[in-house]
N, C-alpha and C positions, 0 to 999 in steps of 0.2 A: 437234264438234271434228275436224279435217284428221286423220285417223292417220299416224303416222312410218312406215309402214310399208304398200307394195303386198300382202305376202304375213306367214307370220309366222315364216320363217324368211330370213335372208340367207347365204349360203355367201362372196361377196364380203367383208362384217360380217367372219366367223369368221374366215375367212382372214386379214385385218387384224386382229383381237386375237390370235391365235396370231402373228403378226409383233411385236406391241407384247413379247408375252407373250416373245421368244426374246430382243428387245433388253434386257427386263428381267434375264434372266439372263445376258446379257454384261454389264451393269452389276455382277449381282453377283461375276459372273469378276475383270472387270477392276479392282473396288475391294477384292477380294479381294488379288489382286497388289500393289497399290498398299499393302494396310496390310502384308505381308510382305515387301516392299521397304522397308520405314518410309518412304513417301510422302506418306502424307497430310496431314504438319501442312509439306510443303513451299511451298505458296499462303496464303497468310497473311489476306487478306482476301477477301470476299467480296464481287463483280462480277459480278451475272448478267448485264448486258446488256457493260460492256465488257472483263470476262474470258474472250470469246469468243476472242478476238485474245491469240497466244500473245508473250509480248516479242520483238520485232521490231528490237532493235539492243543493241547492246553497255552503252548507259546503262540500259535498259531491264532487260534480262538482271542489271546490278549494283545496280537498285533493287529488284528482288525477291529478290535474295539478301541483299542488306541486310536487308530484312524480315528474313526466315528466321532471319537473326544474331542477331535480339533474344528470339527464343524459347528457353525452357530446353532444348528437344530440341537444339537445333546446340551450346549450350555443357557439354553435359552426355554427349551422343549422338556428338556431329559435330562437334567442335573441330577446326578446320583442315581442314577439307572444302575441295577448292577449288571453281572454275566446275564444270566442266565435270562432277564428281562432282553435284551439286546441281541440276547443266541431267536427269540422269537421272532424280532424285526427282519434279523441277519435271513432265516430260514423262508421267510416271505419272497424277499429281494432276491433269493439266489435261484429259487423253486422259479419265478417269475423269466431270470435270466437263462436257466437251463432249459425252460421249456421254448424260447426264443430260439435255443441252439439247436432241439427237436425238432422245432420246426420249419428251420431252415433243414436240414437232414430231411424232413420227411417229404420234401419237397425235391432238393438237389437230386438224393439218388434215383428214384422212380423217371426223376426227369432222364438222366443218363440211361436207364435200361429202356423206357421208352421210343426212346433215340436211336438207340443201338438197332433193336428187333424194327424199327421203323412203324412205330402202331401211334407217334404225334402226328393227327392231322394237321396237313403244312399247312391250311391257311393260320393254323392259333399256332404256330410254332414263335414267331416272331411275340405275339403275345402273350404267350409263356415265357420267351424271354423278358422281358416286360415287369413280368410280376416275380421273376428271380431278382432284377435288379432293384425294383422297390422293396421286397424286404430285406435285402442285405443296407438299403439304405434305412430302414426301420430302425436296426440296429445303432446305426451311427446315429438318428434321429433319438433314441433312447438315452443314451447316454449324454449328449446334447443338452436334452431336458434335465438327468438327473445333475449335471453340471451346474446347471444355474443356481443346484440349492446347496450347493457348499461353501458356499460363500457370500456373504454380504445378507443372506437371506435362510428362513426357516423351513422354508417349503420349497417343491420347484416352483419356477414360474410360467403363472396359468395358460399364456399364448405358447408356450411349449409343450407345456401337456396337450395342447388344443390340437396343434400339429401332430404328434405322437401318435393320440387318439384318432385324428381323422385318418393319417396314412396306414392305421391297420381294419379303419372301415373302410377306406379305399380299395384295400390288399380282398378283404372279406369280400365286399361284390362283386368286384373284378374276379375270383376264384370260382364263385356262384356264377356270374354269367360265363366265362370261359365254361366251366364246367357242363351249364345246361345246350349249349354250342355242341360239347365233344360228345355228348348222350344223343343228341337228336339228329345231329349230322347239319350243313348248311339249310337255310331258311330259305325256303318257299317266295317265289317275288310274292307282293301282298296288294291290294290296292289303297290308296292313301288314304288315312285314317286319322282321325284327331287324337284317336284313341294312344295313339305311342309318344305325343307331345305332354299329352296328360298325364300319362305315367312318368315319364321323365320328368316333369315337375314335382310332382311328389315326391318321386327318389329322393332330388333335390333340395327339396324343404326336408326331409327328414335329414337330409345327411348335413344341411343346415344345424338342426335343429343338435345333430350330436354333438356337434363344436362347443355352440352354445352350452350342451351341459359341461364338455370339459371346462368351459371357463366359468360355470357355476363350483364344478368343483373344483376347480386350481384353485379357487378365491375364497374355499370354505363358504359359501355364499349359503349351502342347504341350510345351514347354523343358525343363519338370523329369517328376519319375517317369515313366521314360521306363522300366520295365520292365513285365510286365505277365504274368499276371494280380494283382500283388503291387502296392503303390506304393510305393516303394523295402523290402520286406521286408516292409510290413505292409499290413492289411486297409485302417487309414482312416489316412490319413495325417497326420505329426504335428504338421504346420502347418493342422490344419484349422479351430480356431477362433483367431480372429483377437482376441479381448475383448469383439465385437460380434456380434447376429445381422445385422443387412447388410454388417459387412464379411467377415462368414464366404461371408456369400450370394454375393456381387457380387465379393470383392476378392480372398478367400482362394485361392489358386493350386491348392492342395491339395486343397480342399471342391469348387471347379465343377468343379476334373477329375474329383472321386471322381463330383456329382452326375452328370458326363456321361456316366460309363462306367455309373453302375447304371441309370440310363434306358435308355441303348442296350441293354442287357441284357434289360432286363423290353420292351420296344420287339420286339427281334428276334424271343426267343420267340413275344407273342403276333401280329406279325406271320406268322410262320413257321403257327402254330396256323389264325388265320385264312384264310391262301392254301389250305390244306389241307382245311382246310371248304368254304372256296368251291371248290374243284372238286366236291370230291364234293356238293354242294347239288344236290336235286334241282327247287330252286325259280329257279336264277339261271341268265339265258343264256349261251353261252359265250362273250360278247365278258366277261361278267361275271365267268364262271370265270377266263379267261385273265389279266386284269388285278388277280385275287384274288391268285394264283397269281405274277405278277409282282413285285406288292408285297412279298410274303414271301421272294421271290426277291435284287429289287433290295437290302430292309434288311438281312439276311444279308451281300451283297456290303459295301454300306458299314461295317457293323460290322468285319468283315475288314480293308476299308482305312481306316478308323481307326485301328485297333492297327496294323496298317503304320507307318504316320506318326507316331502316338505313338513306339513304339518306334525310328523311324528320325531321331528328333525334329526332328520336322514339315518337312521340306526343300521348297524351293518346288514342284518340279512334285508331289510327294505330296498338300500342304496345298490347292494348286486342284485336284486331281482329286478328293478329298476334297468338298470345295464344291460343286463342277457334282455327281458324284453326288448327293451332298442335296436339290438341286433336281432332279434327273430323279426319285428314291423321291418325294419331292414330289409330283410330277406324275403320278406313276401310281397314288398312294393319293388326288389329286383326281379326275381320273377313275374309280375304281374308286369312289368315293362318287357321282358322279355316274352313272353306269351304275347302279349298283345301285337308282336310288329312279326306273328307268323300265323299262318294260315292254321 
């Protein structure tokens, strides 16, 4: 069998998933803004190939506001919204949708000339396939989510954003580690270490921990107990069970803020505990230390501006600076697990 691959590392490869990997998180920026502007249920239907093309004249422009009209968010949200208020929502949501289309492109064709010249190392070929087939299902996942807010509802709903959110911080590590894979060539055998379970944990509580905000923000949650360390005076707050455990889980405003702050709490510590071990370890190298040491650095910083935001409740530039950090602690507790399990 022909191998995908002259050598068995590509630096070209990396270079292009670390590009896939940055547009991924302009996605998450940009749909970020888009749900704190209340943009997203401003496109009404779903047009991959001819929603490319933004409306283009005046009838046009007053058949997609029309749409917009028949949804509960304009009669409940936005009564008497005019054009040109609605042209601001529209341009959020479409910029949001077109960059999705970018970056499925910026991915497909490099994959195909890849391929062609044979410079995919075969073992991530399959894993590349992998991560073509979860973003094209991001897509269907997106629209999924804005589905549930046209109807019966003002917003979308929050365990849909949660999903949404998670599968393009899935997409994002997954690009990152693939990526540091195709730059370095296969890994070194290592000898076993506790050090790659611990990392792996972390990842894990962080990428926890992002869900968790999504369902702080599906639920407009940043909005209320807005004091802190207290939630309005007390410990657990008193809107926390809803009659239900899932809608305590998922709906309760009160409950996913409490659960987000005690995560970030038990998060930061043993983040912080970690980066501390890892310098002093006399077993990990210092690209290993440093990015130990980073991580415990960066959650610390995010925790901080958290309660920023909370307490300032949640104002747009806090709420995306807030975001983009989450994804860089992301990225540096993916690395530090990947560091850590090679020589």
């Amino acid at each position: 069998m022909t191998s995908f691959l002259r050598s068995d590392r590509s630096k070209p490869v990396a270079i292009w998933l670390f590009v896939v990997a940055a547009l991924v998180l302009a996605m998450v920026i940009v749909g970020g803004a888009t749900r704190l502007t209340d943009s997203g249920l401003s496109i009404t239907e779903w047009k991959p190939i001819r929603g490319v093309l933004p409306p283009m004249n005046a009838a046009e422009w007053q058949a997609e506001f029309d749409g917009y009209k028949k949804i509960p968010q304009y009669a409940q949200l936005n009564a008497g919204m005019g054009l040109e208020r609605f042209k601001f929502i529209y341009w959020w949501e479409w910029s949001h949708r077109l960059l999705g289309r970018l970056l499925g492109l910026a991915f497909f064709a490099p994959f195909v000339v890849f391929a062609v010249r044979r410079d995919l190392p075969r073992r991530l070929f399959v894993r590349l396939g992998g991560i073509f087939v979860l973003g094209a299902l991001q897509g269907v996942v997106g629209w999924w989510m804005v589905a549930s807010g046209l109807a019966g509802r003002i917003y979308v709903a929050p365990e849909r954003l949660m999903v949404h959110l998670g599968l393009a911080f899935a997409l994002f590590g997954l690009l990152l580690w693939t990526g540091f894979d195709a730059w370095a060539g296969a890994a070194r055998q290592t000898l076993p270490s506790p050090w790659g379970r611990r990392a792996a944990a972390i990842v894990g509580m962080i990428y926890a921990q992002v869900l968790l905000g999504a369902l702080v923000a599906g639920n407009k949650a940043g909005l209320v107990y807005n004091d802190w360390p207290l939630m309005n005076g007390h410990l657990v707050p008193d809107d926390y069970w809803t009659g239900s455990l899932w809608g305590s889980l998922a709906h309760s405003q009160g409950a996913v803020q409490l659960h987000h702050r005690l995560l970030a709490y038990l998060l930061t510590v043993l983040a912080v505990l970690m980066g501390g071990a890892a310098w002093r370890s006399r077993y990990l190298a210092k690209e290993s230390k440093l990015l130990g040491m980073g991580v415990g650095a960066a959650v610390l910083f995010q925790a901080s501006l958290g309660i920023a935001t909370l307490m300032a409740r949640a104002p747009l530039a806090l709420s995306i600076a807030h975001q983009l950090v989450a994804a860089l602690v992301f990225s540096l507790a993916i690395a530090f697990a990947w560091r850590v399990r090679r020589v």
